[in-house]
PDB file of N, H, CA, C and O in Angstrom:
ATOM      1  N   UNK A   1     -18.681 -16.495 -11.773  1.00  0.00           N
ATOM      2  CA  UNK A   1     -19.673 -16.971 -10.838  1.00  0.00           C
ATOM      3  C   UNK A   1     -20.089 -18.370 -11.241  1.00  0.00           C
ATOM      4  O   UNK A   1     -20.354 -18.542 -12.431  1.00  0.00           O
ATOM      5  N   UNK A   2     -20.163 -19.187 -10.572  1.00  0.00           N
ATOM      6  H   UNK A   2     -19.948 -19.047  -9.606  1.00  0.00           H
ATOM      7  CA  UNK A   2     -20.184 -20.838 -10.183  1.00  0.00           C
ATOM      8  C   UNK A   2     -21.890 -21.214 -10.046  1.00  0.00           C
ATOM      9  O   UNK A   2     -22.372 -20.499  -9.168  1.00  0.00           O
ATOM     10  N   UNK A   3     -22.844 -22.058 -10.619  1.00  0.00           N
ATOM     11  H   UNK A   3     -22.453 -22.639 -11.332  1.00  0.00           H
ATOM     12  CA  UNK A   3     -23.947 -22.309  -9.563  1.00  0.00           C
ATOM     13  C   UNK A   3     -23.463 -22.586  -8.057  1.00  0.00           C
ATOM     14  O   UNK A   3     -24.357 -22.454  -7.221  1.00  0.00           O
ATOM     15  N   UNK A   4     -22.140 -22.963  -7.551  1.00  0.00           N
ATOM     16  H   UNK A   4     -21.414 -23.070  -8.230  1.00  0.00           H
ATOM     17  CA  UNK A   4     -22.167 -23.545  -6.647  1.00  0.00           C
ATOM     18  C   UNK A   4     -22.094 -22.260  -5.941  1.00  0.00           C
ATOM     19  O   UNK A   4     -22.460 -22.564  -4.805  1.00  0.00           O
ATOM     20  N   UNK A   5     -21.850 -21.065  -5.945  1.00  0.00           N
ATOM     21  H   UNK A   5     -21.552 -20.819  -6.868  1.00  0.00           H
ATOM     22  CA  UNK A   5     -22.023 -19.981  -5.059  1.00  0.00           C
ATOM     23  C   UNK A   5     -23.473 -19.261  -4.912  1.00  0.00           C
ATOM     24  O   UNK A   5     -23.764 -18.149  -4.469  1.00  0.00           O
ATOM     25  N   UNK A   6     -24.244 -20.265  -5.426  1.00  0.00           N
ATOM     26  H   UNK A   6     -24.008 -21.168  -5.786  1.00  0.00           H
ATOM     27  CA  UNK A   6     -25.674 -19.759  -5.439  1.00  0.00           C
ATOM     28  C   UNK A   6     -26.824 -19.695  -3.888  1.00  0.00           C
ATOM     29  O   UNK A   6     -27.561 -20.677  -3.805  1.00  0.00           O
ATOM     30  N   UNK A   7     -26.933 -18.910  -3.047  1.00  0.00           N
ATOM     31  H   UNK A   7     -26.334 -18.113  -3.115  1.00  0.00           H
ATOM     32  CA  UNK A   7     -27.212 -18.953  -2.238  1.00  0.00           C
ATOM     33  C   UNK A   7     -28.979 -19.902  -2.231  1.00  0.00           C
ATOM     34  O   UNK A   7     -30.018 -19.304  -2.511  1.00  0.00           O
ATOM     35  N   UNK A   8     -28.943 -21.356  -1.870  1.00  0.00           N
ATOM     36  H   UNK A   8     -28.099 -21.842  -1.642  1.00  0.00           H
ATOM     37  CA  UNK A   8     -29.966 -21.875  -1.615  1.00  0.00           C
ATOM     38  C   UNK A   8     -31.561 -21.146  -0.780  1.00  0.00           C
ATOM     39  O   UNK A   8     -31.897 -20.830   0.361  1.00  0.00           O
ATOM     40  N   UNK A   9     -32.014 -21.150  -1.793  1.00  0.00           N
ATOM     41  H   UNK A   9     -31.741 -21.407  -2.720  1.00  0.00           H
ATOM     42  CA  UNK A   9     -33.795 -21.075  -1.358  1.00  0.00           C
ATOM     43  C   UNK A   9     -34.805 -22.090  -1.094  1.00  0.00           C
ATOM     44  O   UNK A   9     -34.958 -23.012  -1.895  1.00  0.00           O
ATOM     45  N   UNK A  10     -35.537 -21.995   0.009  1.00  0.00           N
ATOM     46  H   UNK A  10     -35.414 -21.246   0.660  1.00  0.00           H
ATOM     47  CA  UNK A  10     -36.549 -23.192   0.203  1.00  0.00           C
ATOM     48  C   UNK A  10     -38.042 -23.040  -0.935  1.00  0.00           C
ATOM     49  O   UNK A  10     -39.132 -22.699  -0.478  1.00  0.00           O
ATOM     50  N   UNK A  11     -37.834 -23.357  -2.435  1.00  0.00           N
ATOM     51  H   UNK A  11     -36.948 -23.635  -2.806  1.00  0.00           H
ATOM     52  CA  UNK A  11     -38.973 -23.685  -2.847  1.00  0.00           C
ATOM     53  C   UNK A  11     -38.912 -24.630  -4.102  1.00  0.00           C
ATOM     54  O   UNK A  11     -37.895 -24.878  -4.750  1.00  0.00           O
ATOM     55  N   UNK A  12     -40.136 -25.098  -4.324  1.00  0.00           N
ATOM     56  H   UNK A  12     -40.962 -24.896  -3.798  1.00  0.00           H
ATOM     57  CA  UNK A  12     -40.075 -26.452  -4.930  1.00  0.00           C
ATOM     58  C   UNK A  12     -39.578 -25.924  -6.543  1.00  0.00           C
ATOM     59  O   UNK A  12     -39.240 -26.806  -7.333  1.00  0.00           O
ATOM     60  N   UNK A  13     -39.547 -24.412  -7.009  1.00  0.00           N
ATOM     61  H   UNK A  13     -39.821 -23.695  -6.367  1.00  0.00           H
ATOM     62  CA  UNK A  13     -39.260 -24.402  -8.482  1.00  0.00           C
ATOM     63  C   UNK A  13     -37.993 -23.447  -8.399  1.00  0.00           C
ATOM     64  O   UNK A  13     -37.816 -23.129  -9.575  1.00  0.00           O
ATOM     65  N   UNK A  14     -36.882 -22.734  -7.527  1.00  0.00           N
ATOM     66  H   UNK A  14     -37.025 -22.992  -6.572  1.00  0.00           H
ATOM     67  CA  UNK A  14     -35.541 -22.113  -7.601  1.00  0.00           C
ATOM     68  C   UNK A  14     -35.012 -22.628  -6.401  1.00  0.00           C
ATOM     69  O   UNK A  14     -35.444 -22.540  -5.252  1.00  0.00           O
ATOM     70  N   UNK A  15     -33.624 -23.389  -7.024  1.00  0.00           N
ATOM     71  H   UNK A  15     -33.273 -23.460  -7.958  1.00  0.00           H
ATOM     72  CA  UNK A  15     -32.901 -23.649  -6.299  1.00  0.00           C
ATOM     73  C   UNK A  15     -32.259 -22.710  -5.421  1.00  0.00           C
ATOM     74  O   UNK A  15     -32.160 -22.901  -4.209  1.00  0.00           O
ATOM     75  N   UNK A  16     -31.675 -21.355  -6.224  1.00  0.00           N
ATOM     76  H   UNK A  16     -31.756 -21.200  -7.209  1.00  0.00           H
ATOM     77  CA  UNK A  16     -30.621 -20.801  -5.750  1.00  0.00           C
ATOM     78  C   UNK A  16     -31.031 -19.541  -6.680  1.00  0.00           C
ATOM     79  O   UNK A  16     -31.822 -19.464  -7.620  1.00  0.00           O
ATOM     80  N   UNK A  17     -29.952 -18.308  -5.883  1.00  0.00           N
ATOM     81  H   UNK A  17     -29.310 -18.371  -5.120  1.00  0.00           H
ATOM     82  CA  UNK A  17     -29.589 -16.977  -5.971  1.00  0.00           C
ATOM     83  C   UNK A  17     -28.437 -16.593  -5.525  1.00  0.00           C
ATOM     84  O   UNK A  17     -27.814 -17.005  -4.547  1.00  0.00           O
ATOM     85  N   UNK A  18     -28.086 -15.510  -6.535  1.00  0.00           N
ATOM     86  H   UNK A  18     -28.592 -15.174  -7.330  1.00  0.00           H
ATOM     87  CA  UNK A  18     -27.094 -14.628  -6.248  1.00  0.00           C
ATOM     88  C   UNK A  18     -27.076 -13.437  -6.913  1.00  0.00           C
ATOM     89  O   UNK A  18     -27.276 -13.065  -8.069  1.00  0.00           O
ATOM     90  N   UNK A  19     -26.704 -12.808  -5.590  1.00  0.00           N
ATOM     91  H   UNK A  19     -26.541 -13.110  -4.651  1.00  0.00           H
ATOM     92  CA  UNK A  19     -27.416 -11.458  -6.101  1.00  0.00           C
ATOM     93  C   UNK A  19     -25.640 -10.420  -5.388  1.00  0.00           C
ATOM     94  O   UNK A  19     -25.219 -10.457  -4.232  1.00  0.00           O
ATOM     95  N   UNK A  20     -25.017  -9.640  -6.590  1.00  0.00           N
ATOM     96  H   UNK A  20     -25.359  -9.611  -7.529  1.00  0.00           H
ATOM     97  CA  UNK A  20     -24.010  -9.180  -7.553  1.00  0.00           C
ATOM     98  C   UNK A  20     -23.981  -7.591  -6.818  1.00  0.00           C
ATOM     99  O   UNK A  20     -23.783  -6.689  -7.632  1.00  0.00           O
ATOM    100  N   UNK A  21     -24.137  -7.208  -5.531  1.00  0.00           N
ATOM    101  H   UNK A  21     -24.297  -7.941  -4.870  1.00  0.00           H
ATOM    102  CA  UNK A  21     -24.397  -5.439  -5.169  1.00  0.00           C
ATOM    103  C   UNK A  21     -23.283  -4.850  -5.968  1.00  0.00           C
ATOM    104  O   UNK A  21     -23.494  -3.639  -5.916  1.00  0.00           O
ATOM    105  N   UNK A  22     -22.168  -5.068  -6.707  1.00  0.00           N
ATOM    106  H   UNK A  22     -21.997  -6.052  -6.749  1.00  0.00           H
ATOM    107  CA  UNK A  22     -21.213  -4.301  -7.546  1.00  0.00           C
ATOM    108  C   UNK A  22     -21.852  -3.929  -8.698  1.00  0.00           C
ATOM    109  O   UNK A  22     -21.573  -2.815  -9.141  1.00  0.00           O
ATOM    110  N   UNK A  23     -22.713  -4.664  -9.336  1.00  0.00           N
ATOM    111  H   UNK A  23     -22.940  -5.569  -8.976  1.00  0.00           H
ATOM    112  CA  UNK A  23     -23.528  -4.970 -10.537  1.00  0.00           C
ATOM    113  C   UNK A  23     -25.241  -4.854 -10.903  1.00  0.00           C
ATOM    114  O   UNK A  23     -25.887  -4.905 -11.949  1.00  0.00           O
ATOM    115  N   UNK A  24     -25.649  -4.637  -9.178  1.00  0.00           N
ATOM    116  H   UNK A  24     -25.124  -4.596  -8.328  1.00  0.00           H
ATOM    117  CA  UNK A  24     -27.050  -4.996  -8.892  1.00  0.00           C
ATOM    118  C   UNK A  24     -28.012  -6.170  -9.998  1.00  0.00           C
ATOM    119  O   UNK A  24     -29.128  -6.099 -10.511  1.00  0.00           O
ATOM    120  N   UNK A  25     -26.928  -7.196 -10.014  1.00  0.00           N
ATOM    121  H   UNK A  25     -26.021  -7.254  -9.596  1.00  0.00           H
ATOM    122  CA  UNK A  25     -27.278  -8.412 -10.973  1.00  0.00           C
ATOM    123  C   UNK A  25     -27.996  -9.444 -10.296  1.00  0.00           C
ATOM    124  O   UNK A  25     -27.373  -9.797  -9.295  1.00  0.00           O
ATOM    125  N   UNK A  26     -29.162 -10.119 -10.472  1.00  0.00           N
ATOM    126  H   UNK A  26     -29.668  -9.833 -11.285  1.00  0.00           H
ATOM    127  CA  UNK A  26     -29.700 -11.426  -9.483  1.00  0.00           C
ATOM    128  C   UNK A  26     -29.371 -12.043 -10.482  1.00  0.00           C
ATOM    129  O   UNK A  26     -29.486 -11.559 -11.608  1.00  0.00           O
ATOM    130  N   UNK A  27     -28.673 -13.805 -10.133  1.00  0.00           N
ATOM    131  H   UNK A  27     -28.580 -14.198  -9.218  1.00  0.00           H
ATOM    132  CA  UNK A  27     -29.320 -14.745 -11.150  1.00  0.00           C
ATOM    133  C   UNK A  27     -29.579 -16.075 -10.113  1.00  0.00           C
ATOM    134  O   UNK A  27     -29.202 -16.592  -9.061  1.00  0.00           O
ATOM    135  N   UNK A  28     -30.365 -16.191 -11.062  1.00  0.00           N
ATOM    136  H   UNK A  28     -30.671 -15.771 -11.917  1.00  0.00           H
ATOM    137  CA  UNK A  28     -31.298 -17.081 -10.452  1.00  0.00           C
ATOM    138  C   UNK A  28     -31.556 -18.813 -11.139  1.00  0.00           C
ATOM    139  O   UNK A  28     -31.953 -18.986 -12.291  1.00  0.00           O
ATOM    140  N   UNK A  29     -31.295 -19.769 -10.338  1.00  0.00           N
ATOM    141  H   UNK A  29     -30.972 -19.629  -9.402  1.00  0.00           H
ATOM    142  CA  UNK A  29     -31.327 -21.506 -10.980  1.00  0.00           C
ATOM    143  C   UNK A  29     -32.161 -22.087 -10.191  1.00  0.00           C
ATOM    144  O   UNK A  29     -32.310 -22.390  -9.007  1.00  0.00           O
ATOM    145  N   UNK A  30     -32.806 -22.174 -11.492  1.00  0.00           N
ATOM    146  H   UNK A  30     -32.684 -21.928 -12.453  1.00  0.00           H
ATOM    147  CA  UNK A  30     -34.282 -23.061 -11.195  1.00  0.00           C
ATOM    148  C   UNK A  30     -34.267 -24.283 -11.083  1.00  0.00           C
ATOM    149  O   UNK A  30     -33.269 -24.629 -11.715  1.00  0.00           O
ATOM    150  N   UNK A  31     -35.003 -25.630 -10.460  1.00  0.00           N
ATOM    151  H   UNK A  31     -35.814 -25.349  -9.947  1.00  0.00           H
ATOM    152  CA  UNK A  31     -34.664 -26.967  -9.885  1.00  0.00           C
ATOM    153  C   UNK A  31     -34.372 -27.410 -11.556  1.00  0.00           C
ATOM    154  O   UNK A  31     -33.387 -28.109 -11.794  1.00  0.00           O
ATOM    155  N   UNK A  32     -35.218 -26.994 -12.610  1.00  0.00           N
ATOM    156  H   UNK A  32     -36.018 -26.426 -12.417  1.00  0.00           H
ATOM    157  CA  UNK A  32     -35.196 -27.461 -13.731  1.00  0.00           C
ATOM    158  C   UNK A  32     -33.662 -27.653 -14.805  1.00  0.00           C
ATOM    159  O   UNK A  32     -33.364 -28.348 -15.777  1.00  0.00           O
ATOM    160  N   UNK A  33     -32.938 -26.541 -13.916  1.00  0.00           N
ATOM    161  H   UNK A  33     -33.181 -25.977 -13.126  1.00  0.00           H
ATOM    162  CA  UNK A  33     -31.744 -26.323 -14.286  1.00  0.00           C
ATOM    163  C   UNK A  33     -31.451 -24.957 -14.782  1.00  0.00           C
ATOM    164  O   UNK A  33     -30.433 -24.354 -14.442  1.00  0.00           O
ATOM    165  N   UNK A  34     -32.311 -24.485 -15.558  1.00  0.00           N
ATOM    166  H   UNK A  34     -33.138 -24.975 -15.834  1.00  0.00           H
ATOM    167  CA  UNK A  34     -31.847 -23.316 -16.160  1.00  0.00           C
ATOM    168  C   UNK A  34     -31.468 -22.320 -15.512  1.00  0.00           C
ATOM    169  O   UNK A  34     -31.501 -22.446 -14.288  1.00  0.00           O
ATOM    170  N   UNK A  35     -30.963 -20.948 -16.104  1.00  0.00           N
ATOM    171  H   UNK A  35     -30.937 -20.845 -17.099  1.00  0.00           H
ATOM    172  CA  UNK A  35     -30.530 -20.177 -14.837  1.00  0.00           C
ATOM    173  C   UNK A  35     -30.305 -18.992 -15.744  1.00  0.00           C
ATOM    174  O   UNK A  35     -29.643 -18.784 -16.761  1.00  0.00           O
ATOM    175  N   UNK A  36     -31.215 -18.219 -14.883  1.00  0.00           N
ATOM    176  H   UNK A  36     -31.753 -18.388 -14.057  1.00  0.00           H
ATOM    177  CA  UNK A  36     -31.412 -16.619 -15.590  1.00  0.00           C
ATOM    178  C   UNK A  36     -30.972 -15.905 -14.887  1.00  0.00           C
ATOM    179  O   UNK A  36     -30.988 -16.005 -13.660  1.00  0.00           O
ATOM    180  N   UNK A  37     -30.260 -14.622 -15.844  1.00  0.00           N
ATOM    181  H   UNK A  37     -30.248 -14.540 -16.841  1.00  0.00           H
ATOM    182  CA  UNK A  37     -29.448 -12.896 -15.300  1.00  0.00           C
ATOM    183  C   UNK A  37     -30.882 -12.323 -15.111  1.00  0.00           C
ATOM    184  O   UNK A  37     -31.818 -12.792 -15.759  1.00  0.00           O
ATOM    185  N   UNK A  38     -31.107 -10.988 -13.942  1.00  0.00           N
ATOM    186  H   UNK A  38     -30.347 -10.607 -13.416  1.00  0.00           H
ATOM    187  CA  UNK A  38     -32.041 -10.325 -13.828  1.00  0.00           C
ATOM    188  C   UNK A  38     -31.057  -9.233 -13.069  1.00  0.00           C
ATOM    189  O   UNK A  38     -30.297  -9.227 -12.101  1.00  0.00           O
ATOM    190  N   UNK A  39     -31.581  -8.196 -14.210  1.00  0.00           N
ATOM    191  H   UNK A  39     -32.199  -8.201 -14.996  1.00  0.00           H
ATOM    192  CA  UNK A  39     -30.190  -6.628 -14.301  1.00  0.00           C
ATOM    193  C   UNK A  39     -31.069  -5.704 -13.293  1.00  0.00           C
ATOM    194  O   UNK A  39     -32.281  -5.857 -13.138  1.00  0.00           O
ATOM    195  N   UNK A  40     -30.170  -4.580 -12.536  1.00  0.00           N
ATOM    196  H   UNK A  40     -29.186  -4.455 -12.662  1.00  0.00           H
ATOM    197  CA  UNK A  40     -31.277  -3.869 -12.455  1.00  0.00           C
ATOM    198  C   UNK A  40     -31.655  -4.124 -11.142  1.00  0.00           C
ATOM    199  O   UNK A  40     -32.390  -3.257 -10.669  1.00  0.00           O
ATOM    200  N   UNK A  41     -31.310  -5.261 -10.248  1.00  0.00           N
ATOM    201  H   UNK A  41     -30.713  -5.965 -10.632  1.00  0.00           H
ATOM    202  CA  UNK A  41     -31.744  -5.413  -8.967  1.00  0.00           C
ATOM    203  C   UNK A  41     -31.158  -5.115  -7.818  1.00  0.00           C
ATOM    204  O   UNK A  41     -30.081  -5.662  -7.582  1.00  0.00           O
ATOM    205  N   UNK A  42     -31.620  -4.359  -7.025  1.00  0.00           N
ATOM    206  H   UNK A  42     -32.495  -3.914  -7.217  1.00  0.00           H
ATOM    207  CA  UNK A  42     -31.429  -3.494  -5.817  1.00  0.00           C
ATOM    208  C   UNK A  42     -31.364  -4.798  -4.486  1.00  0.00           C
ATOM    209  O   UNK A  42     -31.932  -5.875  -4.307  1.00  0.00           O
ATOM    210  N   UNK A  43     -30.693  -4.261  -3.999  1.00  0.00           N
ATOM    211  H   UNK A  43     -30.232  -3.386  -4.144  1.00  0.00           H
ATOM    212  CA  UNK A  43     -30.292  -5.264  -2.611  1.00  0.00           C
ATOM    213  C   UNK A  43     -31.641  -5.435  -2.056  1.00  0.00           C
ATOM    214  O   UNK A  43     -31.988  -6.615  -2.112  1.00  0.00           O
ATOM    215  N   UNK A  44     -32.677  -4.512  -1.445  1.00  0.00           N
ATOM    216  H   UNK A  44     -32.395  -3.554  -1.399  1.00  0.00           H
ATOM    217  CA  UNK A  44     -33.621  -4.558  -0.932  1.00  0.00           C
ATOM    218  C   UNK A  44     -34.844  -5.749  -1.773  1.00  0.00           C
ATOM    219  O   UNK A  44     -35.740  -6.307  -1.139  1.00  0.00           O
ATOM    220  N   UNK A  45     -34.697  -5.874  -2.737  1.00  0.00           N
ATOM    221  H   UNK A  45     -33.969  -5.420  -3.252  1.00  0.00           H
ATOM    222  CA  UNK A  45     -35.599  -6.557  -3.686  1.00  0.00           C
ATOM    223  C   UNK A  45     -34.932  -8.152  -3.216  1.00  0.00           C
ATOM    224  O   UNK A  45     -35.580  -9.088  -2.747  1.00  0.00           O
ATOM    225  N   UNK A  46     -33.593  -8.119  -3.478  1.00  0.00           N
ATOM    226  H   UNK A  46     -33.067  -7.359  -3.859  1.00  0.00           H
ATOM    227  CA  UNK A  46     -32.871  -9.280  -3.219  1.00  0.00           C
ATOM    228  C   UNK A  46     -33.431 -10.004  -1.685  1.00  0.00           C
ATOM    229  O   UNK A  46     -34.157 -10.965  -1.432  1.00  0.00           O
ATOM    230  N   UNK A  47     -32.861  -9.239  -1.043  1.00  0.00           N
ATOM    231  H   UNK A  47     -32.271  -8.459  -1.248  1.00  0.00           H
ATOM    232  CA  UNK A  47     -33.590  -9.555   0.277  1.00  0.00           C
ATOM    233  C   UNK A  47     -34.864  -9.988   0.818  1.00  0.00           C
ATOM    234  O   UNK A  47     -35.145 -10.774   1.723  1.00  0.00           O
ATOM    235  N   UNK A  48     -35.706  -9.133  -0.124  1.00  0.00           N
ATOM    236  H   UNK A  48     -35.477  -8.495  -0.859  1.00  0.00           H
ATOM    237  CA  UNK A  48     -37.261  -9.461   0.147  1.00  0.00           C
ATOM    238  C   UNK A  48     -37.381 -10.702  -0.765  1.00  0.00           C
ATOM    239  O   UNK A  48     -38.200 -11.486  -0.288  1.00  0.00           O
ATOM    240  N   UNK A  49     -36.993 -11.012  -1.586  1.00  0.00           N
ATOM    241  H   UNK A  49     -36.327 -10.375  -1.974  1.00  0.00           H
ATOM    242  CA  UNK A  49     -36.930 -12.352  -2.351  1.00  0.00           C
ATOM    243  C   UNK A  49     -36.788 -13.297  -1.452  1.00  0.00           C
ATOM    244  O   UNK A  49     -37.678 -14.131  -1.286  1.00  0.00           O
ATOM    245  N   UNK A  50     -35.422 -13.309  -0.598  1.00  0.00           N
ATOM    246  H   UNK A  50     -34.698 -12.632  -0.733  1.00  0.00           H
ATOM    247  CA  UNK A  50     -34.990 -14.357   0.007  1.00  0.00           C
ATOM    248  C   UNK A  50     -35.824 -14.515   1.242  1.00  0.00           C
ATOM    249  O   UNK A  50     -36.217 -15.663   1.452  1.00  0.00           O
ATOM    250  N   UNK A  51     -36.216 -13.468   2.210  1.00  0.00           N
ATOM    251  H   UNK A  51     -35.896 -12.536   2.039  1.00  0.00           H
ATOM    252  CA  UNK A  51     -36.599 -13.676   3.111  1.00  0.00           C
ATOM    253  C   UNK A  51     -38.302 -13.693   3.038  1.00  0.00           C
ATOM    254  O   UNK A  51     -38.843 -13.283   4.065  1.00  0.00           O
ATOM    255  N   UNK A  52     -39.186 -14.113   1.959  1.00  0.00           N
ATOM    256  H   UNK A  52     -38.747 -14.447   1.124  1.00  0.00           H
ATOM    257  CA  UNK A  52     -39.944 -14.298   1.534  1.00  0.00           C
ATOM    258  C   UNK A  52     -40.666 -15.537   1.899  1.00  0.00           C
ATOM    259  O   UNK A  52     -40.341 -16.566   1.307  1.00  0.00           O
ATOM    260  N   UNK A  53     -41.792 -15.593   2.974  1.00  0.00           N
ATOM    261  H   UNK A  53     -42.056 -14.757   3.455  1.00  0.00           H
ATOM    262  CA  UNK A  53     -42.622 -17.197   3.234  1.00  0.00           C
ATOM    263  C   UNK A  53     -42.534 -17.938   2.176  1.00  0.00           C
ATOM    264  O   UNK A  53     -42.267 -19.126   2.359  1.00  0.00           O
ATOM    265  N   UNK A  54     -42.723 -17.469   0.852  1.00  0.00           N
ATOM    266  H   UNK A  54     -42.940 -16.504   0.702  1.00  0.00           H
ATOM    267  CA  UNK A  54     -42.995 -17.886  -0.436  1.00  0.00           C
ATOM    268  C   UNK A  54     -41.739 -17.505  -1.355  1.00  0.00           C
ATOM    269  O   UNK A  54     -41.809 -16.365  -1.815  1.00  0.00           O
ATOM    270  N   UNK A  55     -40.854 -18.081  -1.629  1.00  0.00           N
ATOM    271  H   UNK A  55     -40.797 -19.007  -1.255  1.00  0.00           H
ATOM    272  CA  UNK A  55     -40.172 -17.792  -2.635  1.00  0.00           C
ATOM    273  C   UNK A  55     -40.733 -17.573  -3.998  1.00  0.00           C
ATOM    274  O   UNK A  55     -40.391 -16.629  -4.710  1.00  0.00           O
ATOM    275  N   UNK A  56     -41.575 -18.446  -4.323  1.00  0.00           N
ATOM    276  H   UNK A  56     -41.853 -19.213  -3.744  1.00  0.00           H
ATOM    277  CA  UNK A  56     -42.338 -18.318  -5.588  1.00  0.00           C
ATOM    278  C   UNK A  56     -43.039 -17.381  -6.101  1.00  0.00           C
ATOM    279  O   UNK A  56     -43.138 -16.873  -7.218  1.00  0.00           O
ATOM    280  N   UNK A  57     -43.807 -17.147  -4.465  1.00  0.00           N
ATOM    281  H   UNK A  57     -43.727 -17.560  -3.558  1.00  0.00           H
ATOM    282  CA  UNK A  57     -44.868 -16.300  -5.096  1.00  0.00           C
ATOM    283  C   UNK A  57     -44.019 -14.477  -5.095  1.00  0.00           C
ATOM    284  O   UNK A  57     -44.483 -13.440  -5.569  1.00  0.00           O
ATOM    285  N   UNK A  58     -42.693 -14.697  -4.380  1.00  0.00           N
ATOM    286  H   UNK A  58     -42.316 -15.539  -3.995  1.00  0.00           H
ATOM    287  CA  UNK A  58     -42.549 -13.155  -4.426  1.00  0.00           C
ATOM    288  C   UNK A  58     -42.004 -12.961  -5.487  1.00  0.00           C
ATOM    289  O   UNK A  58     -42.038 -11.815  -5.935  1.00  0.00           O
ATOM    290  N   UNK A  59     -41.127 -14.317  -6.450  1.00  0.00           N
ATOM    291  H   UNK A  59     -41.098 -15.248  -6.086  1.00  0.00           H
ATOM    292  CA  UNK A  59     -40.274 -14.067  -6.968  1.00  0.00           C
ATOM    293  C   UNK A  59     -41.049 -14.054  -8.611  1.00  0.00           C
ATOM    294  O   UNK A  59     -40.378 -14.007  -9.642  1.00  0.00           O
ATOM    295  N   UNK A  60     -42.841 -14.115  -8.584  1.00  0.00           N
ATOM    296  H   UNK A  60     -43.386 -14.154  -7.747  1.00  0.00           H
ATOM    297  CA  UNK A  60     -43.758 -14.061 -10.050  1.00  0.00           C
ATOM    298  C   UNK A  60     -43.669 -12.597  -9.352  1.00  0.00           C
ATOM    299  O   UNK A  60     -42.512 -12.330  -9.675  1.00  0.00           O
ATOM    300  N   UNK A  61     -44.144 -11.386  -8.558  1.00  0.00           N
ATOM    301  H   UNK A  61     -45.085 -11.603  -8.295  1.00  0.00           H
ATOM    302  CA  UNK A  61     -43.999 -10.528  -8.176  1.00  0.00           C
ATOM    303  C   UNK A  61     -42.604  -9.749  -8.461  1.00  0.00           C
ATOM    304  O   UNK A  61     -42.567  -8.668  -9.050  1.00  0.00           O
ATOM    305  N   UNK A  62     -41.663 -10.310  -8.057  1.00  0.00           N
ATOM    306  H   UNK A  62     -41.693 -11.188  -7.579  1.00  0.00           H
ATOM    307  CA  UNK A  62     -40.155  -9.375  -8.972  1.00  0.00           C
ATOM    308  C   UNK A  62     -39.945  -9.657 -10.082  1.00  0.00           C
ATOM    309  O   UNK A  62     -39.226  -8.922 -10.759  1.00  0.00           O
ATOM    310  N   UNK A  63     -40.479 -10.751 -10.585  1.00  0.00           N
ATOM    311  H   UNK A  63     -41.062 -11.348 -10.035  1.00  0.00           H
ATOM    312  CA  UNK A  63     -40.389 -11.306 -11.870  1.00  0.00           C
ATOM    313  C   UNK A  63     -41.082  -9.949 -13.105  1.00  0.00           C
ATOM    314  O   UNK A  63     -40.530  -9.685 -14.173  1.00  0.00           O
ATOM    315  N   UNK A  64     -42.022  -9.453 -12.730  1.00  0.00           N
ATOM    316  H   UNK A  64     -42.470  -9.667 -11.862  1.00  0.00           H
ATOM    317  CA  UNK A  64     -43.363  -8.406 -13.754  1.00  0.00           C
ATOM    318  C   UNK A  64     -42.165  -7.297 -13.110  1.00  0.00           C
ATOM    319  O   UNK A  64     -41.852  -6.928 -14.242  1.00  0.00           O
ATOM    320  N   UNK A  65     -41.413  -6.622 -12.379  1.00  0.00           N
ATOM    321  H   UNK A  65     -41.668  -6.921 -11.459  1.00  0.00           H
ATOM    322  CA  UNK A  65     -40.665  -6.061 -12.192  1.00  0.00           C
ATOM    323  C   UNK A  65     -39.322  -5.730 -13.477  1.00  0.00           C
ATOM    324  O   UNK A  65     -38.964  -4.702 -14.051  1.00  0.00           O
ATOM    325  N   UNK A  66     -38.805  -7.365 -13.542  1.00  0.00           N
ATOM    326  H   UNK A  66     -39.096  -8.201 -13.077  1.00  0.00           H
ATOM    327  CA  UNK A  66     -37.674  -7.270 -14.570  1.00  0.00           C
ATOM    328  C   UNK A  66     -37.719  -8.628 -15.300  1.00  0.00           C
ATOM    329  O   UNK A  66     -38.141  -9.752 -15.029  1.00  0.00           O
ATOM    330  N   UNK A  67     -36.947  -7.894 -16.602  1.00  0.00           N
ATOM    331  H   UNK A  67     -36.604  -6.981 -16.823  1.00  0.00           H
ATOM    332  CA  UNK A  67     -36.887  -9.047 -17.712  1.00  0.00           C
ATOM    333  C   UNK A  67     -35.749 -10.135 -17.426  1.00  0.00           C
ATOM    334  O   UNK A  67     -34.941  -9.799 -16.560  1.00  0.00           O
ATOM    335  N   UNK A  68     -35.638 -10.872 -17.777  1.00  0.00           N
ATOM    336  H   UNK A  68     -36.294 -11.144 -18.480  1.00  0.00           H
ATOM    337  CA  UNK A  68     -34.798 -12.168 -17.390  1.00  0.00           C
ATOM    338  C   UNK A  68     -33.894 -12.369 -18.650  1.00  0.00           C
ATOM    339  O   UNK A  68     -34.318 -12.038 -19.757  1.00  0.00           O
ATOM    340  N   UNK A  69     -32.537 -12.958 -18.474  1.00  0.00           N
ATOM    341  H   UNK A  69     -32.191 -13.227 -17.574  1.00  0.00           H
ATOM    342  CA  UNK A  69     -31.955 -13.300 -19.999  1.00  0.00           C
ATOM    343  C   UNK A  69     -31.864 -14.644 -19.381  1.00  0.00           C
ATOM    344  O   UNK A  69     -32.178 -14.895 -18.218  1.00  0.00           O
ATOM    345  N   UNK A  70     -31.485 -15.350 -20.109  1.00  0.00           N
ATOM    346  H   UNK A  70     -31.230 -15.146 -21.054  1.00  0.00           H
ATOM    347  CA  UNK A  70     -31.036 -17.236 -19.977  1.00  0.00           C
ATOM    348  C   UNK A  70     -29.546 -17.084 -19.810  1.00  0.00           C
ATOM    349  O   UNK A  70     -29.058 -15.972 -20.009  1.00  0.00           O
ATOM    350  N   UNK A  71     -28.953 -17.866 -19.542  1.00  0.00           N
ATOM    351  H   UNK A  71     -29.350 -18.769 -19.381  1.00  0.00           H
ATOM    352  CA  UNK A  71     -27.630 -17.925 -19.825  1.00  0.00           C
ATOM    353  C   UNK A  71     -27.463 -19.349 -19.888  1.00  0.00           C
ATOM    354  O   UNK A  71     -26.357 -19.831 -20.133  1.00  0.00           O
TER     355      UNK A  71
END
């Protein structure tokens, strides 16, 4: 997996997602660059992430949900 297959989000602190239904894996790249695995995630969560007024604020909300690794 590429950042460049990262499906773009409209908010000022994550660029992008991709979210893995073989794996139920999100990862997620932040404008800052970095880019975290989040295990454990269900399509429906994915979705509500993306289709979220607020990317941010849903994604401090899935965030207390699951732990993040760096990669």
């Amino acid at each position: 997996m590429t950042t460049a297959e990262m499906t773009p989000v409209n908010s000022t602190s994550i660029k992008g997602v991709h979210h893995d239904e073989s794996t139920n894996t999100l990862l997620v790249q932040f404008v800052s660059g970095g880019v975290y695995r989040y295990d454990n995630v269900d399509k429906a969560e994915y979705e509500a992430l993306i289709a979220a007024p607020s990317v941010g604020k849903q994604f401090h909300i899935f965030k207390g949900k699951h732990e993040g690794t760096k990669l």
